[in-house]
BALO-455330 format. One record per residue: residue in three letters; x, y, z of N, C-alpha, C in turn. Coordinates in steps of 0.1 Angstrom, whole numbers, padded with zeros to 4 digits, always signed. Atoms other than C-alpha are relative to their C-alpha. Layout:
% BALO-455330
AlaXYZXYZXYZ;...
This chain:
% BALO-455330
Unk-0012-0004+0007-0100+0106+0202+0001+0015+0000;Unk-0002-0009+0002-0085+0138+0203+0001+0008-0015;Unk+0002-0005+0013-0093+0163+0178+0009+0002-0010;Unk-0014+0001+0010-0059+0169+0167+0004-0009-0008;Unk-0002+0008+0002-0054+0134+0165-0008-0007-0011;Unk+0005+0005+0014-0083+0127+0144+0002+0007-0016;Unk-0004-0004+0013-0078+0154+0120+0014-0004-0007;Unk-0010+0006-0003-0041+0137+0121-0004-0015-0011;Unk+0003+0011+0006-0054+0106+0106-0012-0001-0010;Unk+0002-0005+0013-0077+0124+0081+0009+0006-0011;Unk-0012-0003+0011-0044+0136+0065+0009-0013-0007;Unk-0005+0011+0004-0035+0105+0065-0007-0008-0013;Unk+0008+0002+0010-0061+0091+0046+0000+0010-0013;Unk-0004-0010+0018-0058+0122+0019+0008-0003-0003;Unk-0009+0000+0007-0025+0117+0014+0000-0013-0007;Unk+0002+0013+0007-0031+0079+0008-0007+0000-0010;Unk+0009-0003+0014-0061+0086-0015+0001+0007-0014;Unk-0006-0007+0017-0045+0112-0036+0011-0002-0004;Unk-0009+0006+0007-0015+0098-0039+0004-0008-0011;Unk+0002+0004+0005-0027+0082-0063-0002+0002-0017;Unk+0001-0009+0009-0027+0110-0084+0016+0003-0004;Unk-0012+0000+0001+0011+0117-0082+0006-0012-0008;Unk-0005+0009+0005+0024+0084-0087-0009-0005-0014;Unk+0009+0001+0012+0001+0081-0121+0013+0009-0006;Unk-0009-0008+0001+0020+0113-0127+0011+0001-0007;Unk-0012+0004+0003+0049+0104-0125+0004-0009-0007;Unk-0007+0012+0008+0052+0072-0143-0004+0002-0016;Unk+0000-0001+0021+0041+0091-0176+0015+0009-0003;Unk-0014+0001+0003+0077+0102-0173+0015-0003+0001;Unk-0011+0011-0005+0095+0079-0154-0003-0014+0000;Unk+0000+0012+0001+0098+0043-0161-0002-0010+0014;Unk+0003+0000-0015+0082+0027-0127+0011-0009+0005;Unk-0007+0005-0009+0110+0004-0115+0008+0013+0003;Unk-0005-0015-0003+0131+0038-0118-0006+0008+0010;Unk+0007-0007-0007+0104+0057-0103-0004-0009+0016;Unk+0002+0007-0010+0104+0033-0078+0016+0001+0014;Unk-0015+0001-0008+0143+0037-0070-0003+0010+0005;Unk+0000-0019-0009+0141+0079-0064-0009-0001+0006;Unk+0005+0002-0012+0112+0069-0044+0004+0001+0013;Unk+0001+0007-0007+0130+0046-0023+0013+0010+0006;Unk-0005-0009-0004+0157+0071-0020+0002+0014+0006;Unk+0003-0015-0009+0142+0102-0010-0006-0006+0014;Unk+0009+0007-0012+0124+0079+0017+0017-0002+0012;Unk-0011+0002-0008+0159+0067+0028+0007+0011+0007;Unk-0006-0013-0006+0174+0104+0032-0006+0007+0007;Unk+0010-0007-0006+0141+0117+0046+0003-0006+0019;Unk-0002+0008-0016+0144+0088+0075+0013-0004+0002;Unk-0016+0004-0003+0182+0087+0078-0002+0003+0010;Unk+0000-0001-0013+0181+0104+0112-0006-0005+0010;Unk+0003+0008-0005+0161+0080+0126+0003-0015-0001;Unk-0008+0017+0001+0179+0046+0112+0013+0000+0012;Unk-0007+0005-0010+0191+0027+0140+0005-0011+0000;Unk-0003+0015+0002+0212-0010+0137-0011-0002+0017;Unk+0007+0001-0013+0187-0029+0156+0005-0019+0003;Unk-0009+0012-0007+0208-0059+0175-0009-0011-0003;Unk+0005+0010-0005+0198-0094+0172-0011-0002-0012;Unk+0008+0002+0011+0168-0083+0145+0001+0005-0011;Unk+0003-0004+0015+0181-0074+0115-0003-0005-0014;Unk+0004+0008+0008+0174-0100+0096-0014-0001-0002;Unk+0016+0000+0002+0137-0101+0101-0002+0018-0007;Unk+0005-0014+0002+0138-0059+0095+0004+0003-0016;Unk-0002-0005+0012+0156-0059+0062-0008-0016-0010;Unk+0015+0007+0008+0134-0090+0047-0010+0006+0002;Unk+0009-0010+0002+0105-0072+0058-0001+0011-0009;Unk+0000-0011+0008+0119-0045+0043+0002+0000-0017;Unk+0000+0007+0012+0128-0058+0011-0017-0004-0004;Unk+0013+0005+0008+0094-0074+0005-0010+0013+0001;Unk+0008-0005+0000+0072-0047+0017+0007+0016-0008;Unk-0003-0009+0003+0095-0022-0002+0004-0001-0017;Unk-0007-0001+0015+0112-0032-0034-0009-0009-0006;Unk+0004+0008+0006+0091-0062-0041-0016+0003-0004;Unk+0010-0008+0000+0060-0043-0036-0006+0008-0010;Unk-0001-0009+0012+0064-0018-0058+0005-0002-0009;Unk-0007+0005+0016+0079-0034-0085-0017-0007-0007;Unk+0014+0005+0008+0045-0049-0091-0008+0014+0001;Unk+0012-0014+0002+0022-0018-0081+0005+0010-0010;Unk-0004-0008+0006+0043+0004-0101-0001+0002-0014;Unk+0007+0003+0017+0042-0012-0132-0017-0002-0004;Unk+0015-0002+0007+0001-0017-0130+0000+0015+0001;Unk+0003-0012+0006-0001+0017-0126+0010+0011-0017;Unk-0009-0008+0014+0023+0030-0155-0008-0011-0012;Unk+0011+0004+0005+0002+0005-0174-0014-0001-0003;Unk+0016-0004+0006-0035+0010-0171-0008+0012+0002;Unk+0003-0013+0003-0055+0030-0187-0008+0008+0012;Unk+0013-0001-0010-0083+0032-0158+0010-0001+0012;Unk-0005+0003-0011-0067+0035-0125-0009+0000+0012;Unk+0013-0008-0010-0094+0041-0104-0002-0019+0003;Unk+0003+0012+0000-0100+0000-0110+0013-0006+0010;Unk-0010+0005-0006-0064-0004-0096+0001+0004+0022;Unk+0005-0004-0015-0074+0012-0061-0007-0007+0006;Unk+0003+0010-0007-0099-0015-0056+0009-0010+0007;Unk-0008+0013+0002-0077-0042-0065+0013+0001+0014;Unk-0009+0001-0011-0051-0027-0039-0005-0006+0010;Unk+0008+0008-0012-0077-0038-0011+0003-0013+0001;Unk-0005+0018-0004-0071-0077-0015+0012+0000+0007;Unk-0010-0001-0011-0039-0067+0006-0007-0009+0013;Unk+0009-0001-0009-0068-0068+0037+0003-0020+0000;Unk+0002+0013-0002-0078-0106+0030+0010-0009-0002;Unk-0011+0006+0000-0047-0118+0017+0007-0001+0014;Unk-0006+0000-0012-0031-0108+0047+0000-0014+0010;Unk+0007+0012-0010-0055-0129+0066+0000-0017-0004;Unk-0004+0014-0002-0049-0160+0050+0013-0002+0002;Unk-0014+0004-0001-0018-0160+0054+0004-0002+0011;Unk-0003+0001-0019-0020-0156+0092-0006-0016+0004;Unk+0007+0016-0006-0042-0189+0089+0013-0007-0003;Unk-0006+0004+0008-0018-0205+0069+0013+0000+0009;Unk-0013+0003-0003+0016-0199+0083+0001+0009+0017;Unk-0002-0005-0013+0007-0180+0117-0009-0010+0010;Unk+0012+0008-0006-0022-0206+0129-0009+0007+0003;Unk+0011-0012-0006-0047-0176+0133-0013-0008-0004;Unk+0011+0006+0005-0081-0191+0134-0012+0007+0001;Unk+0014-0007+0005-0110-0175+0119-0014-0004+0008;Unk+0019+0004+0000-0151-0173+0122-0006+0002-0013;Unk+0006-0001+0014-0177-0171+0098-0001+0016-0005;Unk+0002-0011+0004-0175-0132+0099+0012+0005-0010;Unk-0015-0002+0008-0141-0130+0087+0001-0008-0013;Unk+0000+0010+0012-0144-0159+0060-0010+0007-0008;Unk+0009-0007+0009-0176-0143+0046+0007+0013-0002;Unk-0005-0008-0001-0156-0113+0047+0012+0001-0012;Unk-0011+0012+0010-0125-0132+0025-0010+0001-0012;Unk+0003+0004+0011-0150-0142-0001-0010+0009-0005;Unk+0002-0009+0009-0165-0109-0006+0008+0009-0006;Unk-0009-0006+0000-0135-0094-0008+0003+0000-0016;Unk-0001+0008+0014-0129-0115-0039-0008-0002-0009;Unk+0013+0000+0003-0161-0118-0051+0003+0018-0007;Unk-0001-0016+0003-0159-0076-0056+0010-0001-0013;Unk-0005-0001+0010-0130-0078-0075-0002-0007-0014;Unk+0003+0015+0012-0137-0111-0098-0014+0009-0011;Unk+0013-0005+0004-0173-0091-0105+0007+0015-0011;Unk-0008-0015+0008-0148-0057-0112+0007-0008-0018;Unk-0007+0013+0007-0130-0081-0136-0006+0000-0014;Unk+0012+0005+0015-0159-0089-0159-0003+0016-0008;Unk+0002-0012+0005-0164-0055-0167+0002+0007-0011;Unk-0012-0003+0016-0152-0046-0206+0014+0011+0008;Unk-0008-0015-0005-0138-0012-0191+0012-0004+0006;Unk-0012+0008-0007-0118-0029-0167+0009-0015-0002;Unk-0007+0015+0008-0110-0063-0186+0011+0004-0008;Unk-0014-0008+0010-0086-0040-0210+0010+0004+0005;Unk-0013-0002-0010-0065-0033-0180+0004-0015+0011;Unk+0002+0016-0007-0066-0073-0170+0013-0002+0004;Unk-0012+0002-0004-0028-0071-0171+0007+0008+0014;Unk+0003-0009-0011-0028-0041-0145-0004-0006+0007;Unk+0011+0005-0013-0053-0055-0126+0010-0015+0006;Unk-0008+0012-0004-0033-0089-0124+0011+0004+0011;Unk-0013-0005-0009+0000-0071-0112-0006+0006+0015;Unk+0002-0007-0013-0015-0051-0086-0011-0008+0006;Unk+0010+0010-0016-0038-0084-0069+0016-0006-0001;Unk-0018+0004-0004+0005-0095-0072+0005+0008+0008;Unk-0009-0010-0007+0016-0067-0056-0010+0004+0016;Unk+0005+0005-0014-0014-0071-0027+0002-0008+0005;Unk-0005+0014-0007-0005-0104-0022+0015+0001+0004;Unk-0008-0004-0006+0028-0091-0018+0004+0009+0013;Unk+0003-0009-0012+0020-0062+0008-0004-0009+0010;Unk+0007+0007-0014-0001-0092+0027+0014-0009+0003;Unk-0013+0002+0002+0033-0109+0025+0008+0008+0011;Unk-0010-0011+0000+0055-0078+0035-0014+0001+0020;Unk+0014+0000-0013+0019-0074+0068+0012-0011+0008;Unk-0001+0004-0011+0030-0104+0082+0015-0006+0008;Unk-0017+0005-0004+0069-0102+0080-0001+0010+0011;Unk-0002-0014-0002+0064-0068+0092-0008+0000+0017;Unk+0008+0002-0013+0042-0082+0126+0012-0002+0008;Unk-0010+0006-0009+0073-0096+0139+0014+0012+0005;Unk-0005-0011-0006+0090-0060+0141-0007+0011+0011;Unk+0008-0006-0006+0071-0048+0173+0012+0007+0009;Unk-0012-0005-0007+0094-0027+0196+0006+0011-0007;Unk-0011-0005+0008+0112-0009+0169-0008+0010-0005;Unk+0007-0010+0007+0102+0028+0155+0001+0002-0011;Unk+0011+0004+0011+0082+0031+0127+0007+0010-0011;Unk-0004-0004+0015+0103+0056+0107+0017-0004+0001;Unk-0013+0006+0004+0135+0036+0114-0004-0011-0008;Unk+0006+0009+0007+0115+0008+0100+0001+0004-0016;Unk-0001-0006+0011+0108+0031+0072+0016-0003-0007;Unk-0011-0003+0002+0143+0040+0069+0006-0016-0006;Unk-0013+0013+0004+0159+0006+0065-0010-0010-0010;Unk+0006+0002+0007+0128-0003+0042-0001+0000-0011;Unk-0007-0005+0014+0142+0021+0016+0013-0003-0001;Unk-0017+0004+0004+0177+0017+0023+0000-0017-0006;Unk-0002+0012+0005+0171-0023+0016-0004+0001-0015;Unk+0006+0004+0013+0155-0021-0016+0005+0012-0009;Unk-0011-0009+0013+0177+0008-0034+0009-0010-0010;Unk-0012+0015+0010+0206-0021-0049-0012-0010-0004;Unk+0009+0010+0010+0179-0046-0059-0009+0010-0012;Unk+0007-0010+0008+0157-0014-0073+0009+0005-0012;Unk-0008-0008+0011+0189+0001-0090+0002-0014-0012;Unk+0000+0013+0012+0197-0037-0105-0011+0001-0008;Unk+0012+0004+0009+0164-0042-0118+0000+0013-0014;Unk+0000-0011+0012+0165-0008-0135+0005+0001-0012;Unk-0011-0001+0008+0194-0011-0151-0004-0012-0009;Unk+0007+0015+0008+0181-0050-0165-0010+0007-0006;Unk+0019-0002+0005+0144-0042-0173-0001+0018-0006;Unk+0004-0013+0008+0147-0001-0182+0011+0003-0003;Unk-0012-0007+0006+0182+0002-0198-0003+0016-0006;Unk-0002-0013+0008+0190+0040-0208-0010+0011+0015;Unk+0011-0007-0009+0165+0052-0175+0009+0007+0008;Unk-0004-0008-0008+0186+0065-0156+0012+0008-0003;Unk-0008-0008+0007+0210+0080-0180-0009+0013-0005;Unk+0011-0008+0003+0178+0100-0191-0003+0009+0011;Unk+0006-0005-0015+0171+0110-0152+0003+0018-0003;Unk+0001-0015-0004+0187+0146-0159-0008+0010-0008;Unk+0003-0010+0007+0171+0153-0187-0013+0004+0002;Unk+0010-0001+0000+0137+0148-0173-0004+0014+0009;Unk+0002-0005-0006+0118+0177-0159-0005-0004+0015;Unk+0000+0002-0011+0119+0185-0123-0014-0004+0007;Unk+0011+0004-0007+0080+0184-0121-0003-0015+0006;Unk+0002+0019-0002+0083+0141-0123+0005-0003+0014;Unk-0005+0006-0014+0104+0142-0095-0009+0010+0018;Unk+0010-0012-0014+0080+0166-0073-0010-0012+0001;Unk+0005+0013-0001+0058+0138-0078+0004-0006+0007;Unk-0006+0011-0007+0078+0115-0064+0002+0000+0011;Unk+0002-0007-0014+0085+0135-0034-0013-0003+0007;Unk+0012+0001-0004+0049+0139-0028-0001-0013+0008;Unk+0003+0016+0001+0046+0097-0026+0012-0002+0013;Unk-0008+0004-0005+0077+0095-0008-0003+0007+0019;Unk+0003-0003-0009+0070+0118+0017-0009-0001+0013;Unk+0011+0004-0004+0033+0118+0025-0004-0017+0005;Unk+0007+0016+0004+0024+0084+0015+0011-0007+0010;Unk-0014+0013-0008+0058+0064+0031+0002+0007+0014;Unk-0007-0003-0014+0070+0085+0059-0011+0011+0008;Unk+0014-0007-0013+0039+0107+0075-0012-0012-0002;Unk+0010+0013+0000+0014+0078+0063+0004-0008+0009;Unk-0007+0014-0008+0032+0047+0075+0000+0002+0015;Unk-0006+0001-0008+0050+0062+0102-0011+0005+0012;Unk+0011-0005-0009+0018+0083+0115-0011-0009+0003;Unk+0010+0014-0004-0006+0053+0116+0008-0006+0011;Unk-0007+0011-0012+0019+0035+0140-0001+0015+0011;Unk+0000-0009-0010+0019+0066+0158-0014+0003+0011;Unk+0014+0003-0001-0015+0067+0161-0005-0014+0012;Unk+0007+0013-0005-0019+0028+0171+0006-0004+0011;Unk-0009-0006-0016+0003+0037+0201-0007+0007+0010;Unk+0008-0014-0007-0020+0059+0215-0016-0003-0002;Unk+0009+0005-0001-0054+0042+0207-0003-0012-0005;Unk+0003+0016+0005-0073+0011+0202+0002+0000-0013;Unk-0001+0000+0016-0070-0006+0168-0014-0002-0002;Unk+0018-0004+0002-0111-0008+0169-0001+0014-0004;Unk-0001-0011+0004-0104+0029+0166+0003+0005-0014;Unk-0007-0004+0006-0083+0034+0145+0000-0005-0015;Unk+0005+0013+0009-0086+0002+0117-0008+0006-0008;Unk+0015-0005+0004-0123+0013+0108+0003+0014-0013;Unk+0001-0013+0002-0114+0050+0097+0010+0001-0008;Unk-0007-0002+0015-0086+0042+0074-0007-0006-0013;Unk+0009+0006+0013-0111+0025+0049-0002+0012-0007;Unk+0003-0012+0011-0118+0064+0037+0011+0000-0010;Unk-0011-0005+0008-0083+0062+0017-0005-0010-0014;Unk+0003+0006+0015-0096+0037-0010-0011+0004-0010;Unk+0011-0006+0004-0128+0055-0010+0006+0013-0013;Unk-0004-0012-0002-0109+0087-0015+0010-0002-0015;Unk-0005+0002+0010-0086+0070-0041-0011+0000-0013;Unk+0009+0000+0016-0112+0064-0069-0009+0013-0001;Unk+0007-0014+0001-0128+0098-0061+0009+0006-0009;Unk-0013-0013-0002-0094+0118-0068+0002-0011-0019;Unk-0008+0004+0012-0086+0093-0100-0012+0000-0007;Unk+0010-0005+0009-0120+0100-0117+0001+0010-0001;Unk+0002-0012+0001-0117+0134-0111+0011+0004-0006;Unk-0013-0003+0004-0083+0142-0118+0007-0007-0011;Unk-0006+0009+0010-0074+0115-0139-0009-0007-0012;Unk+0006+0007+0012-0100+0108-0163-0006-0013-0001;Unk+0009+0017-0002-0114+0075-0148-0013-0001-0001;Unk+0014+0004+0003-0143+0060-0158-0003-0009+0009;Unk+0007+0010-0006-0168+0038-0137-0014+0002-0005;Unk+0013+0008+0004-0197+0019-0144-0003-0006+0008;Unk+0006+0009-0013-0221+0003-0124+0007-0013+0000;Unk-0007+0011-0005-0203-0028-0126+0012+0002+0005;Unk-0016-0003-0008-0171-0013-0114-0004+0001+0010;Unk+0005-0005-0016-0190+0006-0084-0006-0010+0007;Unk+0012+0010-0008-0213-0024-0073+0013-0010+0005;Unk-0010+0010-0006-0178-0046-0074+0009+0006+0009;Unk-0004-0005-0010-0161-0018-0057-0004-0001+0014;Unk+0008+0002-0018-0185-0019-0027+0000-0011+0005;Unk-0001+0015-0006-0186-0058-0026+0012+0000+0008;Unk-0018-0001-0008-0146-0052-0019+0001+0006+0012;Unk+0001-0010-0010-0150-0027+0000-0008-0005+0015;Unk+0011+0006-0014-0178-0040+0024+0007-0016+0009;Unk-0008+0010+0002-0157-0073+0024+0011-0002+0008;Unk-0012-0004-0010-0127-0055+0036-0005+0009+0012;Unk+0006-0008-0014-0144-0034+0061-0005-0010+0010;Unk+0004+0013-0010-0160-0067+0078+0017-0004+0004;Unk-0013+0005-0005-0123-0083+0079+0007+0017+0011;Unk-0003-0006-0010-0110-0048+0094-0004+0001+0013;Unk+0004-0001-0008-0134-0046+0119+0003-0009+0012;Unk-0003+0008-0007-0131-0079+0131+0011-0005+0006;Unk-0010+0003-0002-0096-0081+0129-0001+0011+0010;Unk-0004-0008-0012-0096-0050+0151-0008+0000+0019;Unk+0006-0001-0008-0124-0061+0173+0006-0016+0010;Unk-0008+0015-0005-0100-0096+0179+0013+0007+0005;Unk-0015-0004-0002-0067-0076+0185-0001+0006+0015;Unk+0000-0004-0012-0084-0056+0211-0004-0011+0013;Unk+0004+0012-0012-0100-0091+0230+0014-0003+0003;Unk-0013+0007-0008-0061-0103+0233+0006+0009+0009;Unk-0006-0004-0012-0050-0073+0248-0010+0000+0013;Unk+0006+0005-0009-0076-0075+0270+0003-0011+0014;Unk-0001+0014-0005-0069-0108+0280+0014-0002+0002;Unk-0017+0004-0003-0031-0108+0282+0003+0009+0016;
């Protein structure tokens, strides 16, 4: 890999890891379905000049988009504006990884081995273990939404397979443009008075939001596809595992999170869990092209 390219996809990973820090941030002064809309808006105006009507697939691009955008973040948003410990919520994001994968069994016919299945039930195992934890049991409601809001990203993964062809920040683009009107409804239901409030809040909440919007949605997202254009997914797969790492670094440090060996020992089970499933899934993606 080229140097540029890797350091390229070490930004990637920071922005993913510390993002984690922002959006915390920000939902101690924005209400997260709200903070979810000015998200999904700055995302839309950022990638306007790349939204393109794409003939024939728009139905598959704005369900995708919808799930992996509004429905997504309606769960992650609220565990994080909810718990006290977030550092616990950065594991929990990982079950994305395995969910994903059953779901390819399940409704794609993708058939497993035993490295990927053991892989699955450490996945699970990690969290269930994080779970037991007092520290982390007081954020049970948190932790619930956001294994909701992974099962929805694995969800949103395998709508999101069937957009191949199409660029990754018009994808973006019509990601946010779909989930603005459901995001604005919900707001208006679930946080009456939030967006009548919006001017009074200081501009720092919405620098925040920027940050997440920018980094995280449209140079994350769009730079990973950029990336997996240009080398193997054996490559590439592997080396975004530093962003979860990177996340509970940044929210202990910055944010006042606590861990305990029973957090970190269930962290790693996850972690090790989901690194087996990436690997494999990347070391199976490269056999088909191979073979096609």
């Amino acid at each position: 890999m080229k140097t540029r390219h890797l350091l390229f996809l070490m930004l990637i990973n920071l922005a993913w890891g510390f993002n984690i820090v922002p959006t915390r941030l920000a939902l101690a002064g924005i209400p997260p379905i709200t903070a979810a809309l000015i998200r999904f808006v700055m995302v839309a105006i950022l990638c306007a000049p790349a939204i393109r009507w794409v003939p024939g697939r728009m139905g598959a691009v704005l369900l995708a988009g919808f799930v992996s955008g509004a429905a997504m973040f309606s769960f992650n948003n609220a565990a994080f504006a909810l718990a006290k410990n977030v550092s616990v919520l950065a594991i929990a994001g990982q079950l994305g990884v395995p969910f994903s994968l059953i779901l390819a069994i399940v409704f794609l016919g993708e058939r497993i081995h035993a490295k990927r299945i053991f892989g699955i039930l450490l996945s699970f195992a990690g969290v269930v273990l994080l779970s037991f934890d007092p520290r982390a049991f007081q954020d049970h409601v948190p932790l619930l939404l956001a294994c909701a809001g992974s099962f929805v990203y694995a969800t949103g993964t395998i709508l999101m397979r069937r957009l191949t062809g199409i660029a990754a920040l018009n994808i973006q683009g019509w990601l946010a443009a779909v989930s603005v009107l459901p995001l604005l409804f919900l707001s208006m239901v679930m946080e009456p008075g939030a967006l009548a409030k919006l001017p009074t809040i200081p501009v720092h909440f919405f620098g925040y939001i920027f940050f997440s919007a920018l980094f995280s949605s449209v140079v994350g997202h769009a730079g990973l596809t950029f990336l997996l254009q240009r080398y193997p997914v054996t490559t590439i797969s592997p080396l975004t595992l530093l962003s979860p790492i990177l996340a509970v670094i940044f929210s202990v440090w910055l944010l006042g999170g606590t861990l305990t060996y029973k957090m970190m020992l269930g962290g790693i089970i996850t972690l090790v869990g989901v690194a087996i499933i990436t690997l494999r899934n990347a070391q199976a993606e490269t056999e088909k092209v191979q073979l096609a």
